[in-house]
C-alpha distance (Angstrom), angle and dihedral (degrees) to the residues before:
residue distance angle dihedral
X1 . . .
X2 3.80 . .
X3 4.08 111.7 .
X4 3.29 126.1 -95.1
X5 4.04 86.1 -128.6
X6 3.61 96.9 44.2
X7 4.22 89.3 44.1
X8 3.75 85.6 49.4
X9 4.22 89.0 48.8
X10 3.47 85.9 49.8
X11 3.77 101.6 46.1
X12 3.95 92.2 50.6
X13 3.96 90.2 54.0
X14 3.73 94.8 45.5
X15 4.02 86.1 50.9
X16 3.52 84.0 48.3
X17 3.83 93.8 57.8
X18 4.06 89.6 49.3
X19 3.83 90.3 59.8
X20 3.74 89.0 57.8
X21 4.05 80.1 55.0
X22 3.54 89.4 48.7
X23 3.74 93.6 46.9
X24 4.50 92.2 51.7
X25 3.76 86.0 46.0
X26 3.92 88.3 52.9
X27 3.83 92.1 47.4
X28 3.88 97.7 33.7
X29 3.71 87.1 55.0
X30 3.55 98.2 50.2
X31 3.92 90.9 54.1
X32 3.79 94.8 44.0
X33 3.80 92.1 47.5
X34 3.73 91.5 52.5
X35 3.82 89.6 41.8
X36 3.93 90.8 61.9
X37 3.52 93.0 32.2
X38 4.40 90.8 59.3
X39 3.77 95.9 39.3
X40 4.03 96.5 33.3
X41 3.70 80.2 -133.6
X42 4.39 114.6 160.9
X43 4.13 80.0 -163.6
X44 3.76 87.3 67.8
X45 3.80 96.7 31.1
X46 3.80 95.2 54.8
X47 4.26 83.5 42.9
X48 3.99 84.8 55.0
X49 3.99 87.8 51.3
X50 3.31 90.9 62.5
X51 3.90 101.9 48.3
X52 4.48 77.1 55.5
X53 3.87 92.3 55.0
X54 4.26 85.5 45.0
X55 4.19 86.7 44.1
X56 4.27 78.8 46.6
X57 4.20 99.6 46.3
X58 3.93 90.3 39.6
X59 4.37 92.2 62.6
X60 4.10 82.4 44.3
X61 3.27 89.3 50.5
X62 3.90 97.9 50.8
X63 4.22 87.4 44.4
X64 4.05 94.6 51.4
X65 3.89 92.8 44.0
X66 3.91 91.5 52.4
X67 3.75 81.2 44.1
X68 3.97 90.3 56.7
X69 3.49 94.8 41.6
X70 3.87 85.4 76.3
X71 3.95 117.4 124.3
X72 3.93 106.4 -124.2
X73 3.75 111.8 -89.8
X74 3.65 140.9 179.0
X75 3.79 100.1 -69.5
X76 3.77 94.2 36.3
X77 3.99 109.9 45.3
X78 3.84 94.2 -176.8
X79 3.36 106.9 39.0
X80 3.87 132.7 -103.8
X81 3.41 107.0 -77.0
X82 3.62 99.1 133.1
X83 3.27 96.1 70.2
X84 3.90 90.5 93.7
X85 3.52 89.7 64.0
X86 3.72 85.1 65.5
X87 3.60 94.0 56.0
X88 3.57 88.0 58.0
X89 3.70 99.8 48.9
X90 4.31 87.6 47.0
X91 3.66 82.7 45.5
X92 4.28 91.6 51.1
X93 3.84 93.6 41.8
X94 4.03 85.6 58.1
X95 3.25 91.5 55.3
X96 4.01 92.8 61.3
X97 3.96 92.3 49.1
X98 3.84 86.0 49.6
X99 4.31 93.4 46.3
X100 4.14 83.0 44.2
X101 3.85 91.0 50.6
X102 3.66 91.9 42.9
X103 3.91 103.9 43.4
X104 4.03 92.2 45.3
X105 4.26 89.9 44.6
X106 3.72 81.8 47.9
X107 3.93 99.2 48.6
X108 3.99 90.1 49.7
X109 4.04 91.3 53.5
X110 3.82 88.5 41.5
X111 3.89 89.9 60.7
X112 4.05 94.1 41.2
X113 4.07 98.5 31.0
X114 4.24 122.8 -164.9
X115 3.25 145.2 -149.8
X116 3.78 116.5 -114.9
X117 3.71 127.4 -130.4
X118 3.82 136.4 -147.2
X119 3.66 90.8 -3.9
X120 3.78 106.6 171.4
X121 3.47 92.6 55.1
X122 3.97 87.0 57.1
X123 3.91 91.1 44.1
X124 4.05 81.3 52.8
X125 3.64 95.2 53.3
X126 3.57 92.7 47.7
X127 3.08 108.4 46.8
X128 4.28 85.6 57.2
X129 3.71 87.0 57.3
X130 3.78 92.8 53.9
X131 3.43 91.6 50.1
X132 3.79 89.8 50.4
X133 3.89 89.3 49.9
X134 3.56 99.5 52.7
X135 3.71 93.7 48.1
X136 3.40 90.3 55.0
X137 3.32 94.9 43.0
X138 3.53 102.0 54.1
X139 3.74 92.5 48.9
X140 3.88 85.5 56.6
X141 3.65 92.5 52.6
X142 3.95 96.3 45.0
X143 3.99 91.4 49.1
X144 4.58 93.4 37.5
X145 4.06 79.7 57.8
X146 4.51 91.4 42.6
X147 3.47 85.0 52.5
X148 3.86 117.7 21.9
X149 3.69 99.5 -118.7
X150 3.23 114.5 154.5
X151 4.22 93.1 -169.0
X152 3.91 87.1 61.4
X153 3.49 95.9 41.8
X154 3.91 88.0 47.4
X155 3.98 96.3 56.6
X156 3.94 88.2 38.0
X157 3.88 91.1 64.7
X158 3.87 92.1 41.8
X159 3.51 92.8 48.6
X160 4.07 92.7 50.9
X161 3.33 85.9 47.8
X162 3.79 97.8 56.8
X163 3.62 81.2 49.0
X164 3.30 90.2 68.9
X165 3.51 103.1 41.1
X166 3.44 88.0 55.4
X167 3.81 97.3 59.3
X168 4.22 79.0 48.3
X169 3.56 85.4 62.5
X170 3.65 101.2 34.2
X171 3.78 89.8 55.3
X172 3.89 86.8 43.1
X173 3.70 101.0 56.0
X174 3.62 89.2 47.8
X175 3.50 93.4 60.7
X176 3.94 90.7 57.0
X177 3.51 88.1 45.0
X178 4.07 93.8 56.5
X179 3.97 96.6 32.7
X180 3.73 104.4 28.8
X181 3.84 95.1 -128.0
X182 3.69 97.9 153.8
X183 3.93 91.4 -172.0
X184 3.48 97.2 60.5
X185 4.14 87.4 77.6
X186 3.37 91.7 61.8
X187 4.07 96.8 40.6
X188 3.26 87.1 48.4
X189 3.53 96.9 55.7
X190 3.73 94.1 52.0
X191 3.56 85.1 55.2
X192 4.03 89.7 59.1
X193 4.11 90.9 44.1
X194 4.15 81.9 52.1
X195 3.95 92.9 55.2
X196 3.66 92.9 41.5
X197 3.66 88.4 56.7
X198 3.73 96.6 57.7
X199 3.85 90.5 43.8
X200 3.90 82.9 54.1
X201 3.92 90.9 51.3
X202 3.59 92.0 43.2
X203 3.90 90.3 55.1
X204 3.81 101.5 45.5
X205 3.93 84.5 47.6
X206 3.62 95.9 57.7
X207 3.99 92.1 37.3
X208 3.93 96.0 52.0
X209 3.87 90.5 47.0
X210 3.52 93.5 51.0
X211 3.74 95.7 44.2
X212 4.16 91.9 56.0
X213 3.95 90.2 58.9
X214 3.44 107.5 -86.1
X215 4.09 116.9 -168.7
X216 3.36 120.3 -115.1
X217 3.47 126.8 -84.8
X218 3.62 129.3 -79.3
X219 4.00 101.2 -110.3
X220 4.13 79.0 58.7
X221 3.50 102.6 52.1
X222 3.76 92.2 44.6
X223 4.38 83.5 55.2
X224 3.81 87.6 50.1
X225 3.19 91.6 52.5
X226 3.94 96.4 49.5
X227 3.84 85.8 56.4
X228 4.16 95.8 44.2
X229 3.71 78.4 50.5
X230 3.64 97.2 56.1
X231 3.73 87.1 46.7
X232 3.90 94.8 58.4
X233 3.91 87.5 49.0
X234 3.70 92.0 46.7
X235 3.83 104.3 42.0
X236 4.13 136.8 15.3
X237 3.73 91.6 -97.7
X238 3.83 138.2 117.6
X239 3.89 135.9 -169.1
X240 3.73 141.1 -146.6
X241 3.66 114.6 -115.2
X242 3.95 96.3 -78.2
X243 4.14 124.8 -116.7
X244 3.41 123.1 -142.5
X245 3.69 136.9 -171.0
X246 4.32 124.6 -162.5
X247 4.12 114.2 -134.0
X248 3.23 100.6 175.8
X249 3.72 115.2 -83.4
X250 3.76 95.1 -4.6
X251 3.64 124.6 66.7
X252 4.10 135.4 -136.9
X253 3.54 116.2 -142.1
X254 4.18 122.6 -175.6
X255 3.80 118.9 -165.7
X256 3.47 131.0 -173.1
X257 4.34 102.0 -157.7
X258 4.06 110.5 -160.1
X259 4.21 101.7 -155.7
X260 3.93 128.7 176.1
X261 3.89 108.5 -82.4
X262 3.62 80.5 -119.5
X263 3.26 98.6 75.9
X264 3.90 133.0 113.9
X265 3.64 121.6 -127.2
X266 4.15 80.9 -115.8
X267 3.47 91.2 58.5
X268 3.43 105.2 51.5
X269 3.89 96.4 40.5
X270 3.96 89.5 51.2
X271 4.04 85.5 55.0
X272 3.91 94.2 47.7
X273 3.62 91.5 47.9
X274 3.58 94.9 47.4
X275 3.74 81.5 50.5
X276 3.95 99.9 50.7
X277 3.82 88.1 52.2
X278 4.23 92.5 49.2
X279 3.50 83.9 53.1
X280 3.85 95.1 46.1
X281 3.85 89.4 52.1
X282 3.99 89.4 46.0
X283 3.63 96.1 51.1
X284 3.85 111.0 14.9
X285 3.96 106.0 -141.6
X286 3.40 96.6 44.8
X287 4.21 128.2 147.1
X288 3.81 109.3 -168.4
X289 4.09 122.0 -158.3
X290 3.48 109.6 -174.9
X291 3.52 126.4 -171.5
X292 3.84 118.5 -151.9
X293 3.77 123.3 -139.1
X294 3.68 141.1 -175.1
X295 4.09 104.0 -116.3
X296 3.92 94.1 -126.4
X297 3.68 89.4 55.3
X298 4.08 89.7 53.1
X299 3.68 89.1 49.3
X300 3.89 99.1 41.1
X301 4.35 109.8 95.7
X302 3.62 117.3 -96.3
């Protein structure tokens, strides 16, 4: 089971890595805002929306990983990991009032289209807060996989995807600045309030399975396996197939350990906690339950 110092250590550097998200969505907001404020473009406006629900998710984000940093206490046996699956369901339901903001802003400009003004210096401004975003965002994804967080991983993906709903505009807004198609700004942005719906959908999804105890992944299982494997090869033991349960960046494991009825008490413990800490070593953040069994009640039919 990880530390509580070394989980602390590593909540106050993953917090650390969410203020850089809070600082791009600062910056990426101020260019985007002053992009659709110059041109008078909605394609920009409902772009700058979206760098606000990223500003939004990112102070979440900090609150539910100091939540999860928590120590285990009376109410909560195992901790409060899955608090970060909050953040991303906050984060996803953001992302609607952003789409709903966007679509109807979009629909009114549709109906009573403009002409757009000083647009290459908007496209310029832009396009530095895209690069910006997907920077940051690919550092978030790189360090949500190093260390299982689902809260980085969560503004990672939204931030590549405002990447590319940027470029959607980008490439949009140039096309009413070369053809003069003034309701292409406002088609376009309906587009963007479409794609931020189904990155909203995908989000709650993800965040609603996680928060009813879902297992762990398959790349897990198949490492847990490796280790009950070198168990079976190593001592005159068996297990049930193993359940699992994600919280956050640690992991619950439940075994069920068949051993010989002949067996001390000693025996069997010293085998379980030799297994805990293989499992510990295989998949750092790891807390272990096993169950102990006599072997002819493993092998007897259910």
């Amino acid at each position: 089971m990880i530390s509580r110092r070394t989980h602390q250590q590593e909540t106050a550097l993953l917090i650390r890595f969410m203020y850089v998200s809070v600082a791009a969505a600062v910056l990426t907001i101020i260019l985007k805002s002053a992009a659709a404020a110059i041109t008078g473009s909605v394609g920009f406006l409902s772009d700058a929306l979206e760098s606000t629900v990223n500003l939004v998710a990112a102070v979440v984000a900090i609150f539910a990983l100091r939540v999860a940093a928590r120590p285990a206490d009376s109410s909560h046996h195992f901790g409060h990991g899955k608090s970060e699956y909050v953040s991303a369901l906050v984060e996803g339901m953001m992302i609607f009032i952003a789409a709903a903001a966007i679509i109807l802003t979009s629909v009114q400009r549709l109906m009573d289209p403009q002409p757009l003004e000083s647009v290459g210096i908007g496209l310029v401004l832009t396009t530095a807060a895209s690069v910006l975003n997907g920077l940051v965002g690919v550092f978030l994804l790189r360090q949500g996989r190093r260390y299982r967080s689902a809260t980085l991983s969560a503004d990672g993906r939204h931030l590549i995807t405002d990447v590319w709903t940027s470029v959607g505009v980008l490439v949009g807004i140039a096309a009413v600045w070369l053809t003069g198609w003034h309701w292409l700004d406002p088609a376009i942005a309906l587009a963007v309030g479409a794609n931020i719906l189904v990155t909203g959908y995908g989000l709650l999804r993800d965040s609603l399975s996680s928060l009813i105890s879902q297992s762990l992944s398959a790349a897990d299982h198949d490492i847990i396996d490796a280790v009950l494997g070198q168990f079976r090869g190593r001592y005159p033991v068996d297990f049930a197939p193993p359940r699992t349960v994600s919280l956050g960046r640690q992991r619950l494991v439940n075994l069920v350990m068949g051993t010989p009825p002949a067996w001390s008490v000693e025996q069997a413990h010293n085998v379980a906690t030799e297994l805990e800490t293989a499992l510990e070593a295989a998949l750092p953040g790891t807390d272990t339950i096993v169950h102990i069994e006599p072997w002819e009640r493993m092998q007897a039919p259910t």
